[in-house]
PQR file with spaces between the fields and no chain letter, atoms N, CA, C, O and H, PARSE charges and radii, in Angstrom:
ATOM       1  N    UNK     1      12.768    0.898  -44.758 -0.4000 1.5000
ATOM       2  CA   UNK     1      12.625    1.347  -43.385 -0.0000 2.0000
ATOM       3  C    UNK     1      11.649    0.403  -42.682  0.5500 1.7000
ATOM       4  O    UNK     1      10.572    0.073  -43.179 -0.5500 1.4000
ATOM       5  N    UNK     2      12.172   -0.080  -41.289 -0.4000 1.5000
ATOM       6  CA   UNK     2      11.004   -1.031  -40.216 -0.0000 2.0000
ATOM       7  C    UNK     2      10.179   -0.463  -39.784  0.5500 1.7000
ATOM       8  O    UNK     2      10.800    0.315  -39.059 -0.5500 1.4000
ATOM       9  H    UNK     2      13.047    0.187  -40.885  0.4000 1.0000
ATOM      10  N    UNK     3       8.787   -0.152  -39.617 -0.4000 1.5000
ATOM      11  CA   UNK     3       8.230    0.604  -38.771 -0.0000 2.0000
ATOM      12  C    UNK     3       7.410   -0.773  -38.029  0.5500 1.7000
ATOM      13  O    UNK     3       7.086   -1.825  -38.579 -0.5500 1.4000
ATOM      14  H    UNK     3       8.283   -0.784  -40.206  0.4000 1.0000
ATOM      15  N    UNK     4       7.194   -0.325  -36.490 -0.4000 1.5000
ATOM      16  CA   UNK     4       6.839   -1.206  -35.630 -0.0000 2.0000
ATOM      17  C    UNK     4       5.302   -0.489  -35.361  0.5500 1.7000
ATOM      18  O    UNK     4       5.023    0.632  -35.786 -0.5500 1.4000
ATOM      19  H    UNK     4       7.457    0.530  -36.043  0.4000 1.0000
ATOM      20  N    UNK     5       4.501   -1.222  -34.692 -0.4000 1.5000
ATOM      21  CA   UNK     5       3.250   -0.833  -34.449 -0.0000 2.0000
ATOM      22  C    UNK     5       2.614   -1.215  -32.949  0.5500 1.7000
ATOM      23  O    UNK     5       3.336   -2.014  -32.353 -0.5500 1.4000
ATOM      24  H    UNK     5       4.727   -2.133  -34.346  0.4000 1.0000
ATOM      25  N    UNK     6       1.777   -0.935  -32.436 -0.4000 1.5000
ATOM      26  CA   UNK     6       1.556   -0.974  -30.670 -0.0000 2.0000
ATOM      27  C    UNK     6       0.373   -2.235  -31.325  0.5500 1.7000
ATOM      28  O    UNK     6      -0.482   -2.107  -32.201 -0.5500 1.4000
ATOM      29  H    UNK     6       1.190   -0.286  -32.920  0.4000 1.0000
ATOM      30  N    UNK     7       0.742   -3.404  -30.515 -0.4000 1.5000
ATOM      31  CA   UNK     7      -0.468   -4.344  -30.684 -0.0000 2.0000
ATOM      32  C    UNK     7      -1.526   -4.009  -30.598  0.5500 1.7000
ATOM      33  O    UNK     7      -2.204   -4.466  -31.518 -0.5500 1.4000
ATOM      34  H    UNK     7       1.437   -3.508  -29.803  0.4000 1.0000
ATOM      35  N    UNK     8      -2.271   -3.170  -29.665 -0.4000 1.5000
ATOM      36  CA   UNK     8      -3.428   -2.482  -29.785 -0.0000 2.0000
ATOM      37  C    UNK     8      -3.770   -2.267  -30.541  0.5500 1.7000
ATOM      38  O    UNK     8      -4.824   -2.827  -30.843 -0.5500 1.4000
ATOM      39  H    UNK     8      -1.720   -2.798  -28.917  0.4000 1.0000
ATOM      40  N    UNK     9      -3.328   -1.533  -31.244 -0.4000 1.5000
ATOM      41  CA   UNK     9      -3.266   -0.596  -32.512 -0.0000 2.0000
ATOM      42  C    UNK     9      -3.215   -1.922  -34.468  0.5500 1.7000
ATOM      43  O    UNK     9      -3.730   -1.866  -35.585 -0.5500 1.4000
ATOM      44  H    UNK     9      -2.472   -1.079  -30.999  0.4000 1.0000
ATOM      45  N    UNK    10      -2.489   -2.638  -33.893 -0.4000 1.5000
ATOM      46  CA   UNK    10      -2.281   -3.849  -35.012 -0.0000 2.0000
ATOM      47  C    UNK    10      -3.782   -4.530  -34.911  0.5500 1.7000
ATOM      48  O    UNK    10      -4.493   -4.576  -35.914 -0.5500 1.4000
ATOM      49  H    UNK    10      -2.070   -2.683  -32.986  0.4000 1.0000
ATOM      50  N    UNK    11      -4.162   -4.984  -33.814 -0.4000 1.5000
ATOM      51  CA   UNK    11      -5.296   -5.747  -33.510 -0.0000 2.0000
ATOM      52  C    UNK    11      -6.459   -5.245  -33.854  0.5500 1.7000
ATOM      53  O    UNK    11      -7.239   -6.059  -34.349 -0.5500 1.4000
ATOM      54  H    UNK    11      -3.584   -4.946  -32.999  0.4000 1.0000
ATOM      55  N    UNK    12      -7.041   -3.501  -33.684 -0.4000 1.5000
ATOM      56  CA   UNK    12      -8.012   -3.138  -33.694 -0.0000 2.0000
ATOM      57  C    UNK    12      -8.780   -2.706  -32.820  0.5500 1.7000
ATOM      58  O    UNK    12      -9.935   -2.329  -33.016 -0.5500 1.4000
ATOM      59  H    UNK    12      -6.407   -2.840  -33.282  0.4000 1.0000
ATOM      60  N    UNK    13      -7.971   -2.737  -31.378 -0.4000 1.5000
ATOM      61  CA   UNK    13      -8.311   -1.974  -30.306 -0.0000 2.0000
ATOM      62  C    UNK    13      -7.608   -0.767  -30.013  0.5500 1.7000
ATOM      63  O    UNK    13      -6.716   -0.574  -29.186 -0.5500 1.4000
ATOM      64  H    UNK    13      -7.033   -3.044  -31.218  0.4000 1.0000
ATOM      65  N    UNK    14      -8.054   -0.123  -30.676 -0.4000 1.5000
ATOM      66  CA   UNK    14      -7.646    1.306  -30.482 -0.0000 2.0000
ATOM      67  C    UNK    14      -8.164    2.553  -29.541  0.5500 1.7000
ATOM      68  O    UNK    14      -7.678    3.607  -29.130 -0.5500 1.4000
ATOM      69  H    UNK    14      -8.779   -0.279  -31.347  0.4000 1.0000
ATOM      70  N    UNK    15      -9.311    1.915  -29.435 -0.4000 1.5000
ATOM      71  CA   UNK    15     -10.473    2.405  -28.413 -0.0000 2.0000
ATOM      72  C    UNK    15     -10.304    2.417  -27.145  0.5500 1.7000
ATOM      73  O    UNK    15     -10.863    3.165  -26.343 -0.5500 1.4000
ATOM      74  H    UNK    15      -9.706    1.059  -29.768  0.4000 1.0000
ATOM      75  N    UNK    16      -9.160    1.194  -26.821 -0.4000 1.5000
ATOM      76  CA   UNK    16      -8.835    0.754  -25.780 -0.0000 2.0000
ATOM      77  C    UNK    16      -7.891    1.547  -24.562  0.5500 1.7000
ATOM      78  O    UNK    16      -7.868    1.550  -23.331 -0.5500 1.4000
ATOM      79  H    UNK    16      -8.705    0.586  -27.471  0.4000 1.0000
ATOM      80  N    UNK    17      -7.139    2.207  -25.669 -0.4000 1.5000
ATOM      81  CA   UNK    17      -6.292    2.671  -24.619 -0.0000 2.0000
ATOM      82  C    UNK    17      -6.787    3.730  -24.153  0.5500 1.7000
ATOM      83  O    UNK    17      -6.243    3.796  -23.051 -0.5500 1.4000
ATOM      84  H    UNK    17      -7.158    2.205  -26.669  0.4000 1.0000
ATOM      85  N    UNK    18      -7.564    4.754  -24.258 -0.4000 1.5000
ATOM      86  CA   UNK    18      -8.334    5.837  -23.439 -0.0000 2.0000
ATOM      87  C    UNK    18      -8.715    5.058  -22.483  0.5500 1.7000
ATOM      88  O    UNK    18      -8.806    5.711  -21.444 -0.5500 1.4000
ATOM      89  H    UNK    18      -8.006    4.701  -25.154  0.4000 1.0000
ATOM      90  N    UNK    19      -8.959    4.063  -22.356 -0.4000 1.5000
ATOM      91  CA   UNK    19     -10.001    3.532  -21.521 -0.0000 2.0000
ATOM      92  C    UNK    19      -8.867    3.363  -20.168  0.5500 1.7000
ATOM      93  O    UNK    19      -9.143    3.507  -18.977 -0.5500 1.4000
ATOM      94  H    UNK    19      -8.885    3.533  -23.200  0.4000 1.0000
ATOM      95  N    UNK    20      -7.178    2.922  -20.922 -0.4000 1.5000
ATOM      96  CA   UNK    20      -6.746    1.803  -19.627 -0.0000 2.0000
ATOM      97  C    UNK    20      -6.138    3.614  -19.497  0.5500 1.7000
ATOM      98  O    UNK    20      -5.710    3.631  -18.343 -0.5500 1.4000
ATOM      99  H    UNK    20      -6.954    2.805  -21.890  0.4000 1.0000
ATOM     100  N    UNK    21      -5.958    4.731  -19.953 -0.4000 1.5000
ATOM     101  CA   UNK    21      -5.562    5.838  -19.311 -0.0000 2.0000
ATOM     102  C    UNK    21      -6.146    6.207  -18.576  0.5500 1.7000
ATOM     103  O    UNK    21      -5.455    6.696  -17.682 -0.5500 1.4000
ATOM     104  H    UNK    21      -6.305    4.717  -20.891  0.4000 1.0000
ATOM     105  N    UNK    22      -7.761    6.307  -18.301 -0.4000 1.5000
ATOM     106  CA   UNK    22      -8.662    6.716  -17.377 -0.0000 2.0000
ATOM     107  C    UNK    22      -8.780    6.218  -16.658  0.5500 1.7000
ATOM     108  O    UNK    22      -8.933    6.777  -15.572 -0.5500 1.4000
ATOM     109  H    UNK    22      -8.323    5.909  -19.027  0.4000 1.0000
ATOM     110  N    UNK    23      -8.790    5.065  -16.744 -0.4000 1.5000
ATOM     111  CA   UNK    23      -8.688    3.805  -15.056 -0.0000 2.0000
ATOM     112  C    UNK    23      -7.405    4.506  -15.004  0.5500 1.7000
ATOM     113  O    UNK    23      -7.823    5.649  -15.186 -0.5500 1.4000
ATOM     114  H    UNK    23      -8.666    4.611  -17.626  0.4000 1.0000
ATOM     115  N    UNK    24      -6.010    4.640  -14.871 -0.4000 1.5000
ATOM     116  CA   UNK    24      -4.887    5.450  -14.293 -0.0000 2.0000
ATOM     117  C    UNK    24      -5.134    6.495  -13.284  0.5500 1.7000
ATOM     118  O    UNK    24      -5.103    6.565  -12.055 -0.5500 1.4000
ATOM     119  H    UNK    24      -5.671    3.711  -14.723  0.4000 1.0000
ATOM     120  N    UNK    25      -5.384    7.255  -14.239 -0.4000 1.5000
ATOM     121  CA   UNK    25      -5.576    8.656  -13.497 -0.0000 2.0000
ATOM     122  C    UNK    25      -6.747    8.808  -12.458  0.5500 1.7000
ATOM     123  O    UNK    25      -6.934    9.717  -11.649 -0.5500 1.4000
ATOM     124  H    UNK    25      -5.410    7.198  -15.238  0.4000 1.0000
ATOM     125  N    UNK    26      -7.585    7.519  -12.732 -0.4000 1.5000
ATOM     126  CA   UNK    26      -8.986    7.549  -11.621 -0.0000 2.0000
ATOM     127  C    UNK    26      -8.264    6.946  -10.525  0.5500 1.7000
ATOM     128  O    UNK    26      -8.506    7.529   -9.468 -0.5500 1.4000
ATOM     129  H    UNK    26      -7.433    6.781  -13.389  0.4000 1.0000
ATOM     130  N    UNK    27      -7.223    5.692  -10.379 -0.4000 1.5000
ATOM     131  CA   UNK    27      -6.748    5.376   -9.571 -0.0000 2.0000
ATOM     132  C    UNK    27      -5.892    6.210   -8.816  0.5500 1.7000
ATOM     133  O    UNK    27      -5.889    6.230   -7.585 -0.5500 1.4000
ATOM     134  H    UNK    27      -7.027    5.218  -11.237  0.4000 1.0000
ATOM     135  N    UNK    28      -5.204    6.861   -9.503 -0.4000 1.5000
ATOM     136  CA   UNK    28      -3.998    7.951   -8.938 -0.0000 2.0000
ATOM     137  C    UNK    28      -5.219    9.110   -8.044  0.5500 1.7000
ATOM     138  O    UNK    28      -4.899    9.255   -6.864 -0.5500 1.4000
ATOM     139  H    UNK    28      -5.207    6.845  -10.503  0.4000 1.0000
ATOM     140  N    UNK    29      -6.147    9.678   -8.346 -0.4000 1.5000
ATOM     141  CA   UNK    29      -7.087   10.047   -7.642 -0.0000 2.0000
ATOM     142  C    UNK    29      -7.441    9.625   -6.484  0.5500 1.7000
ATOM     143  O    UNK    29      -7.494   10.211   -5.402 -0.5500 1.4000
ATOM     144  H    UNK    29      -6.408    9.560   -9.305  0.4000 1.0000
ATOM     145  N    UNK    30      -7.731    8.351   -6.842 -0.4000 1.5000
ATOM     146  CA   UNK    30      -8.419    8.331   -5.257 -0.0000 2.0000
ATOM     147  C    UNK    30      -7.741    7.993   -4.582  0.5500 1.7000
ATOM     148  O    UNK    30      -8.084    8.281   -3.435 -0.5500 1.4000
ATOM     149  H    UNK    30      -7.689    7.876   -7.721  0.4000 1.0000
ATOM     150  N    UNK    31      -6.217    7.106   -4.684 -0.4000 1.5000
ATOM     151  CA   UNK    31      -5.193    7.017   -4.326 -0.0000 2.0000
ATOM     152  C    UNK    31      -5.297    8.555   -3.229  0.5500 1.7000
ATOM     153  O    UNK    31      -5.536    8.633   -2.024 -0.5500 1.4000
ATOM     154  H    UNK    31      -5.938    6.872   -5.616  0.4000 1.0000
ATOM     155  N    UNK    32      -5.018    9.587   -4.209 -0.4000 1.5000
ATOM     156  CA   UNK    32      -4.583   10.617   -3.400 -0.0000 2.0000
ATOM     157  C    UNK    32      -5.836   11.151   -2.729  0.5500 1.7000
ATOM     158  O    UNK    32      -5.431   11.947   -1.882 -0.5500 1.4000
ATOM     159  H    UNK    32      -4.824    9.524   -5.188  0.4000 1.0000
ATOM     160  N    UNK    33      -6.913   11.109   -2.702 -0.4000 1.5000
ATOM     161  CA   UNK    33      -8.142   11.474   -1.999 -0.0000 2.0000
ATOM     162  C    UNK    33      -8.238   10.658   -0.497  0.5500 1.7000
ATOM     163  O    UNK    33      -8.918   11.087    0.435 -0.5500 1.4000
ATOM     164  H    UNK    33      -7.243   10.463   -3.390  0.4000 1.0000
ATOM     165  N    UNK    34      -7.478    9.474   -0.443 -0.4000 1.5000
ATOM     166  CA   UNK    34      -7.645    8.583    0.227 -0.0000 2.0000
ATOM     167  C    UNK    34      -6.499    8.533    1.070  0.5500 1.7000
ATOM     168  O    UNK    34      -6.479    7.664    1.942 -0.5500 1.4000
ATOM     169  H    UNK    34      -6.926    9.125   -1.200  0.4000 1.0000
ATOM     170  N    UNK    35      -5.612    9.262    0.965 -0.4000 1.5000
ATOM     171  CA   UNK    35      -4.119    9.104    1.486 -0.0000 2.0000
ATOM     172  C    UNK    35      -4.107    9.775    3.031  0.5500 1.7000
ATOM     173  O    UNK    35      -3.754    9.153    4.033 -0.5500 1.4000
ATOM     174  H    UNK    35      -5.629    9.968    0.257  0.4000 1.0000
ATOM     175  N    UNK    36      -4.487   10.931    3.021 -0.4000 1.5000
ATOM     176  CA   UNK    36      -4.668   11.263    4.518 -0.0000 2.0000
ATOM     177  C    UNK    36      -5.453   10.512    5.580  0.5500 1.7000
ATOM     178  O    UNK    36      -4.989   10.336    6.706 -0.5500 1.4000
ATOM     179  H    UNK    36      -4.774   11.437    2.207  0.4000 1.0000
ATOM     180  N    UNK    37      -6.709   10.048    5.188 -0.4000 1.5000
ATOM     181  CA   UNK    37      -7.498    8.932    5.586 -0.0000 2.0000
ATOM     182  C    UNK    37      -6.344    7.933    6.735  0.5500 1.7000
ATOM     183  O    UNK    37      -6.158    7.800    7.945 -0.5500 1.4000
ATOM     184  H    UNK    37      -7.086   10.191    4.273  0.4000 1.0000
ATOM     185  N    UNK    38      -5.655    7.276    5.116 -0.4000 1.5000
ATOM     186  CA   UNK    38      -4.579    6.385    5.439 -0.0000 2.0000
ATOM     187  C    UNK    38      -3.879    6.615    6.578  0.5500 1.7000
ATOM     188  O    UNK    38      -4.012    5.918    7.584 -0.5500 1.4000
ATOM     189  H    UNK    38      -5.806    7.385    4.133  0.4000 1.0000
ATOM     190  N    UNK    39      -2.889    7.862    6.465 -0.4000 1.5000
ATOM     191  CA   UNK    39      -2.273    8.422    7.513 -0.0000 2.0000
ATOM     192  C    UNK    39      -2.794    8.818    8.564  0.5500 1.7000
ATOM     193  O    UNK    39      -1.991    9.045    9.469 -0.5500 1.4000
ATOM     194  H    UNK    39      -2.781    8.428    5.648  0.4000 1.0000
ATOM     195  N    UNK    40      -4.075    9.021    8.830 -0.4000 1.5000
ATOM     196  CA   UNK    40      -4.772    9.426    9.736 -0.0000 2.0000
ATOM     197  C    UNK    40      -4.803    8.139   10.521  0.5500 1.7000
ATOM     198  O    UNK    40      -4.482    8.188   11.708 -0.5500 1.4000
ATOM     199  H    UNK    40      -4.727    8.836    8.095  0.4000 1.0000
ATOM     200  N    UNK    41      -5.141    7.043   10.001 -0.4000 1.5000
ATOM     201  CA   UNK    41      -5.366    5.528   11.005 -0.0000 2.0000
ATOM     202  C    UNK    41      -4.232    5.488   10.956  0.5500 1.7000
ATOM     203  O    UNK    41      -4.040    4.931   12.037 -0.5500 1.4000
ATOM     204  H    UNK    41      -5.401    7.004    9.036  0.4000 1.0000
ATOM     205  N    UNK    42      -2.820    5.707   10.363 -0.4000 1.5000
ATOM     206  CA   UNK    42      -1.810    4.800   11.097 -0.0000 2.0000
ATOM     207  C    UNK    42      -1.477    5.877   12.550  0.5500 1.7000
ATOM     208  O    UNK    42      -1.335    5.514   13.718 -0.5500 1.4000
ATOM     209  H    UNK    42      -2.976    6.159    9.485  0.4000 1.0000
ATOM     210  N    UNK    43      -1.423    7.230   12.003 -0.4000 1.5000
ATOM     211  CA   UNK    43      -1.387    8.245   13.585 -0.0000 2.0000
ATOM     212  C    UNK    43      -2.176    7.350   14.474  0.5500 1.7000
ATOM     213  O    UNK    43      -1.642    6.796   15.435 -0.5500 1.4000
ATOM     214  H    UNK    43      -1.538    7.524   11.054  0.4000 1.0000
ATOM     215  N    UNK    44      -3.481    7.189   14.166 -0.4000 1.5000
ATOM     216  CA   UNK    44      -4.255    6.807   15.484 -0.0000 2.0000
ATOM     217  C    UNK    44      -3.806    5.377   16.018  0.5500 1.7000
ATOM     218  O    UNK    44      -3.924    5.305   17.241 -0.5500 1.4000
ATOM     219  H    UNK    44      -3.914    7.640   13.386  0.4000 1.0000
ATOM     220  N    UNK    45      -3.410    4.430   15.525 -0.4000 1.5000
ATOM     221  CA   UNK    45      -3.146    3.094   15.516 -0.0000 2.0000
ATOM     222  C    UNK    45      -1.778    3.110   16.316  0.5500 1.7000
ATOM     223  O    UNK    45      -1.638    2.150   17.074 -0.5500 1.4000
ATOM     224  H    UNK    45      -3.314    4.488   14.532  0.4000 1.0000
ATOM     225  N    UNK    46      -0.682    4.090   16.280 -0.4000 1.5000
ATOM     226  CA   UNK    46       0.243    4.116   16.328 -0.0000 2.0000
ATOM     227  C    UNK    46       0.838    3.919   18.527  0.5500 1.7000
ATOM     228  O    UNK    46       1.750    3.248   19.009 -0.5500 1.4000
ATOM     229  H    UNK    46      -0.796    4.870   15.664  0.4000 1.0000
ATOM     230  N    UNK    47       0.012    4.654   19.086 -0.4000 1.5000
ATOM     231  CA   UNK    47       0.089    4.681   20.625 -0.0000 2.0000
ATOM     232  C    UNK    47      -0.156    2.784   21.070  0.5500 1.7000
ATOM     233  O    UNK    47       0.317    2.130   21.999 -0.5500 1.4000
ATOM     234  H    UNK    47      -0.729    5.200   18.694  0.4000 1.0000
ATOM     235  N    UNK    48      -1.154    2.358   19.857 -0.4000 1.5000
ATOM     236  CA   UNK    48      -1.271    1.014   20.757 -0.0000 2.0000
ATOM     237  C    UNK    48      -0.769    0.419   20.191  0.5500 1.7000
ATOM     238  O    UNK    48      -0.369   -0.285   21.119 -0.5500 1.4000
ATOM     239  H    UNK    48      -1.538    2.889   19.102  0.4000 1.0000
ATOM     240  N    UNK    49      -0.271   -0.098   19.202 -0.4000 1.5000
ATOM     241  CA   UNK    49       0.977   -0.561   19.010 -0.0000 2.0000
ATOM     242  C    UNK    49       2.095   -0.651   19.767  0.5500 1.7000
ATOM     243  O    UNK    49       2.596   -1.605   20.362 -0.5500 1.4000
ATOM     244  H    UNK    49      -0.596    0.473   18.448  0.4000 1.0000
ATOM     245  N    UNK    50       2.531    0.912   19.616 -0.4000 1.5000
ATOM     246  CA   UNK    50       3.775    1.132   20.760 -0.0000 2.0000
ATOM     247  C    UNK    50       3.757    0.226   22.368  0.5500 1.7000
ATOM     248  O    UNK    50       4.632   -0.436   22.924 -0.5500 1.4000
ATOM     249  H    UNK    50       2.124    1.687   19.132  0.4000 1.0000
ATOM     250  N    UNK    51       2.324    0.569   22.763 -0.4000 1.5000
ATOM     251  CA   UNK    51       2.551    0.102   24.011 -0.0000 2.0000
ATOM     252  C    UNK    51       2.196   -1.710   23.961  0.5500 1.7000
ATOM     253  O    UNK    51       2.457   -2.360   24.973 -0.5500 1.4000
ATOM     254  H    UNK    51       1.612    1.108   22.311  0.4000 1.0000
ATOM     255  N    UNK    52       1.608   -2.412   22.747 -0.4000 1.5000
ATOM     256  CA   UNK    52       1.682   -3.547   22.771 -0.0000 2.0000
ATOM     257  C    UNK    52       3.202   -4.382   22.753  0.5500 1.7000
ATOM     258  O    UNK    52       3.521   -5.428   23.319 -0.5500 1.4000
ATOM     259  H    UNK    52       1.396   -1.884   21.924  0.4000 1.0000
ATOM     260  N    UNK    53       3.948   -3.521   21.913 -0.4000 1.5000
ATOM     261  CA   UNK    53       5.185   -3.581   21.505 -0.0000 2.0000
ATOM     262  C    UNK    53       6.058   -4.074   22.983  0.5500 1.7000
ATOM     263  O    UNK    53       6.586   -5.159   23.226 -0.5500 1.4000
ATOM     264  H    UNK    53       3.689   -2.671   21.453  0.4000 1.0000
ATOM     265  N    UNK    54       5.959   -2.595   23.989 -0.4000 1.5000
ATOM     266  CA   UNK    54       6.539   -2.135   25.037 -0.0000 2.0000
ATOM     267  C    UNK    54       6.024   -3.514   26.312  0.5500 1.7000
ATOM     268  O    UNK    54       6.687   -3.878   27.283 -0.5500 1.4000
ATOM     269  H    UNK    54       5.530   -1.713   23.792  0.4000 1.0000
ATOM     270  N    UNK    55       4.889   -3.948   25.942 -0.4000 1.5000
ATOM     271  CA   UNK    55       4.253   -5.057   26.952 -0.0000 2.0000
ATOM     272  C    UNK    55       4.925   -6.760   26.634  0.5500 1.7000
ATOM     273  O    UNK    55       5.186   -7.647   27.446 -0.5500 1.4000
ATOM     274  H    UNK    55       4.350   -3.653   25.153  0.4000 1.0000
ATOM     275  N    UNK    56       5.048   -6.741   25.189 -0.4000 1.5000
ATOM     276  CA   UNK    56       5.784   -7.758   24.378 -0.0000 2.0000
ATOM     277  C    UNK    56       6.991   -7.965   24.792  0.5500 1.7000
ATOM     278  O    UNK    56       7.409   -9.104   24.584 -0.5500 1.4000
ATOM     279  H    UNK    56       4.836   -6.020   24.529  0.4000 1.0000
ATOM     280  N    UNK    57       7.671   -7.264   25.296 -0.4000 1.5000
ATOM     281  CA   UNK    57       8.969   -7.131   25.299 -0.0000 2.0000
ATOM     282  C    UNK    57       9.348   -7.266   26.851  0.5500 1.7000
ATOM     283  O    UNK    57      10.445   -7.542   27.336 -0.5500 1.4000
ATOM     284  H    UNK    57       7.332   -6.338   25.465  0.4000 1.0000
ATOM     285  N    UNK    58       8.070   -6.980   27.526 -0.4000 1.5000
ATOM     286  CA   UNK    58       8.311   -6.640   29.049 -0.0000 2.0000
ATOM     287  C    UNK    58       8.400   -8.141   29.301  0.5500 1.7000
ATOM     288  O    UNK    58       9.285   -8.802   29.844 -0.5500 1.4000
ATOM     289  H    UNK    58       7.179   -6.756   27.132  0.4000 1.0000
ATOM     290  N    UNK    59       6.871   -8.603   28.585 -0.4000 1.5000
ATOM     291  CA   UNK    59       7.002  -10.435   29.111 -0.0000 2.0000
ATOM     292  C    UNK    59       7.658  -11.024   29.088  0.5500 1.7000
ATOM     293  O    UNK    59       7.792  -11.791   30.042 -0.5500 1.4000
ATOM     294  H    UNK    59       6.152   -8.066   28.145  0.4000 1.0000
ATOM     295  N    UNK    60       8.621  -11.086   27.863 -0.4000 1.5000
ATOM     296  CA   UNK    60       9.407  -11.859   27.379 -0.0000 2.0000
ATOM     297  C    UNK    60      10.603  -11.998   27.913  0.5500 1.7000
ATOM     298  O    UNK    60      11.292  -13.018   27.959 -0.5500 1.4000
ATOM     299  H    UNK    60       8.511  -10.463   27.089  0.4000 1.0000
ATOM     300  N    UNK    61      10.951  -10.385   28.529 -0.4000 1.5000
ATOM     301  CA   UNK    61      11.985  -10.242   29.609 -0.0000 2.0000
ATOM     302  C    UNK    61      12.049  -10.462   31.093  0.5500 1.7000
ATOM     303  O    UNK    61      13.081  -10.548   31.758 -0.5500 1.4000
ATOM     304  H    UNK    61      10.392   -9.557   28.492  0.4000 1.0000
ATOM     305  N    UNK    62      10.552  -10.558   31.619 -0.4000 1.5000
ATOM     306  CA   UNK    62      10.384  -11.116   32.584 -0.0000 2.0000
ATOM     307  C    UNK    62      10.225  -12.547   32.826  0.5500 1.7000
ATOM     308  O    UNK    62      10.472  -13.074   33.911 -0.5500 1.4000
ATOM     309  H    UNK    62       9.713  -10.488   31.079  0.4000 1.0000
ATOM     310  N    UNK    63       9.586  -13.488   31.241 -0.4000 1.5000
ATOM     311  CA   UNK    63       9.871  -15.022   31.346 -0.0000 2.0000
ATOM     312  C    UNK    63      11.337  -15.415   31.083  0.5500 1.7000
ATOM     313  O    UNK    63      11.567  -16.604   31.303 -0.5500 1.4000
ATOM     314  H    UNK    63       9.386  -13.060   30.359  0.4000 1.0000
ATOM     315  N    UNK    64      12.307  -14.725   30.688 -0.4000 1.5000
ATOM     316  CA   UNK    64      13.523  -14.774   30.422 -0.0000 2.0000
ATOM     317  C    UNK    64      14.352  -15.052   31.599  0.5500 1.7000
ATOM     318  O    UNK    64      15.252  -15.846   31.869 -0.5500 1.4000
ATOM     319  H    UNK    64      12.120  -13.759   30.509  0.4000 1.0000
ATOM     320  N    UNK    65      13.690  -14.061   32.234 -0.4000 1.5000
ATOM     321  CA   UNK    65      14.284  -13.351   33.876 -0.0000 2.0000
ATOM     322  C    UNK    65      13.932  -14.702   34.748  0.5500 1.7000
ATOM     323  O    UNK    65      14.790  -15.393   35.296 -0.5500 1.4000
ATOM     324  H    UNK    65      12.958  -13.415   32.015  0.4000 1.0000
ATOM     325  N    UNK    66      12.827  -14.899   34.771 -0.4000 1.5000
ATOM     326  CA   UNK    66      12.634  -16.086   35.936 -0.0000 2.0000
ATOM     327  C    UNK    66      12.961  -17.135   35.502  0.5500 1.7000
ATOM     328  O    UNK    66      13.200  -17.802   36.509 -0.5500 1.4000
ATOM     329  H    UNK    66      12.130  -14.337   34.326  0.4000 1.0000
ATOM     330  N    UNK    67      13.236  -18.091   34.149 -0.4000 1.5000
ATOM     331  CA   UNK    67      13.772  -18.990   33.630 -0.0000 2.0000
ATOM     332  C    UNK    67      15.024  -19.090   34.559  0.5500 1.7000
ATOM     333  O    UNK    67      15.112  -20.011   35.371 -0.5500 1.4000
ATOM     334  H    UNK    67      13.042  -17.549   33.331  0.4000 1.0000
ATOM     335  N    UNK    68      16.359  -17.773   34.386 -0.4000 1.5000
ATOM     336  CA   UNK    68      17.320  -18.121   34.747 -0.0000 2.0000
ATOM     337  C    UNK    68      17.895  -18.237   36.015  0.5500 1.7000
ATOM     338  O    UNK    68      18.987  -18.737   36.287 -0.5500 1.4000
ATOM     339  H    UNK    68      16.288  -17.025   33.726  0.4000 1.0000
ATOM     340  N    UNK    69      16.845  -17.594   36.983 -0.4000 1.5000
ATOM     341  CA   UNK    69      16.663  -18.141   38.476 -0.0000 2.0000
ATOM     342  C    UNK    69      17.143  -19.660   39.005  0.5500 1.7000
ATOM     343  O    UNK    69      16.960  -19.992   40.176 -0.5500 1.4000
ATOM     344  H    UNK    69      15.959  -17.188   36.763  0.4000 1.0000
C-alpha cells in the first residue's frame, strides 16, 4: 500500500499549520468587521462619481457638438 504524506508534516513543520489556519480565520474576520466600513465609502463616494461621470460626458458631447459646426 502507497501512503502519501503533507510536506509539512514530512519536513517537520508540523507546528506550522495552526499557525497558517489562524492567520485564515483572523483574515476572514476582519475582512468581515471591515466590510460595512467598505460599503459605507462606496454609498458615500457614489453621488460624486455619478455626477463626475454625468459632467464627463456632457463635455465631451458638447466638444463633439461644436467640432461639427
Amino acid at each position: 500500500m502507497r501512503t502519501t504524506a503533507n510536506i509539512a508534516a514530512a519536513r517537520g513543520y508540523e507546528g506550522y499549520a495552526g499557525l497558517a489556519d489562524g492567520l485564515k480565520v483572523a483574515k476572514n474576520v476582519a475582512l468581515f468587521v471591515a466590510a460595512p466600513f467598505i460599503g459605507l465609502v462606496y454609498a458615500a463616494a457614489f453621488p460624486f462619481v455619478a455626477v463626475g461621470m454625468l459632467a464627463w460626458y456632457g463635455v465631451r458631447a458638447a466638444r463633439k457638438r461644436g467640432r461639427a459646426e
